[in-house]
N, C-alpha and C positions, 0 to 999 in steps of 0.2 A: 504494500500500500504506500502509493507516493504521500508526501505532503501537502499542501494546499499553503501557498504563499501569494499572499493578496498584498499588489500593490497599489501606493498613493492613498486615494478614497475607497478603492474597491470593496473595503469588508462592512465600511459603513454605508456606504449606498446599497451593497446587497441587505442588510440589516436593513435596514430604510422602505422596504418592499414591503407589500401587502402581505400578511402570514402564508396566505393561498400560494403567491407567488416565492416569496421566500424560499417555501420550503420543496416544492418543485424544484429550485434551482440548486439546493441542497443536497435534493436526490441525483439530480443529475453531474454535480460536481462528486458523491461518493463513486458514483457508475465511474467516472472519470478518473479516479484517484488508485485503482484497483484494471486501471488498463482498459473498460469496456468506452461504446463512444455512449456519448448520450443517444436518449432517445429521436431529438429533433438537433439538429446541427447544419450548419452548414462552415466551410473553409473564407478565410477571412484573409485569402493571398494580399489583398493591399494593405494590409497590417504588418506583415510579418511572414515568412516562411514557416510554415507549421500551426498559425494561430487561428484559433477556431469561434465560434458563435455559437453559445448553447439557446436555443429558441424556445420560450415559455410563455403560453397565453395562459394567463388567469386571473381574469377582471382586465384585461390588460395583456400588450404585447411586452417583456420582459425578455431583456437580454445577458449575456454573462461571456464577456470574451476573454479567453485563455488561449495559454500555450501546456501543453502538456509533454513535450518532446524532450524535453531536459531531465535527465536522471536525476535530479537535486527535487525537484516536487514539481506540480501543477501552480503555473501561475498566471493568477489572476488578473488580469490587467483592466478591466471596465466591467461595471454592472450599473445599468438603464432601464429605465421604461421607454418603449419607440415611441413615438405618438404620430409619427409621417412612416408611410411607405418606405420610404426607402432611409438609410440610417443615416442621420446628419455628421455633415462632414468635422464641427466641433469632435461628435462623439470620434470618429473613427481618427482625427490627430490627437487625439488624447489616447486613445490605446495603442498608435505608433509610438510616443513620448515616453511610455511605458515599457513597449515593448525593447525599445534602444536602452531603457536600465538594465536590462536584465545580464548581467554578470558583473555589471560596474557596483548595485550595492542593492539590497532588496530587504523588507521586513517581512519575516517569516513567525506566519500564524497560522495554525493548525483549528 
């Protein structure tokens, strides 16, 4: 079982979510942590090589983008509610800006 290391706001903006949603993203981060994919994903190539998009409707569109490819744990880099179609370009330069920490220094939380 990897770790779960949430960068910047990630642990508090997932925490910040509707119970419903929370905790779907919860299940889908343990699926994750243990090597399986989630159940709704998709690949998130303009982020990052490897980084992904866990996709959770409940009350709401609900996102969670990771990387999981690094033997040191799963991390977290954005957790959102969508509220447009398509994901705003804020959201997705804030998960590149995260994704570029990742070996220079990160806070790891289980």
């Amino acid at each position: 079982m990897k770790d779960t290391i949430f960068l910047g706001s990630s642990k508090d903006d997932l925490r910040a979510f509707p119970e419903d949603a929370r905790r779907a993203c919860g299940i889908e981060l343990y699926q994750v942590q243990f090597g399986l994919d989630p159940s709704d994903w998709k690949p998130m190539p303009s982020i990052g090589v490897g980084v992904r998009e866990i996709r959770v409707r409940a009350g709401g569109a609900f996102r969670v983008i990771y990387l999981a490819s690094r033997p040191e744990g799963i991390y977290v880099l954005h957790c959102f509610q969508k509220k447009t179609h398509q994901t705003t370009q804020s959201d997705i330069d804030l998960a590149k800006t995260r994704f570029k920490q990742i070996g220079v220094n990160h806070d790891r939380h289980c």
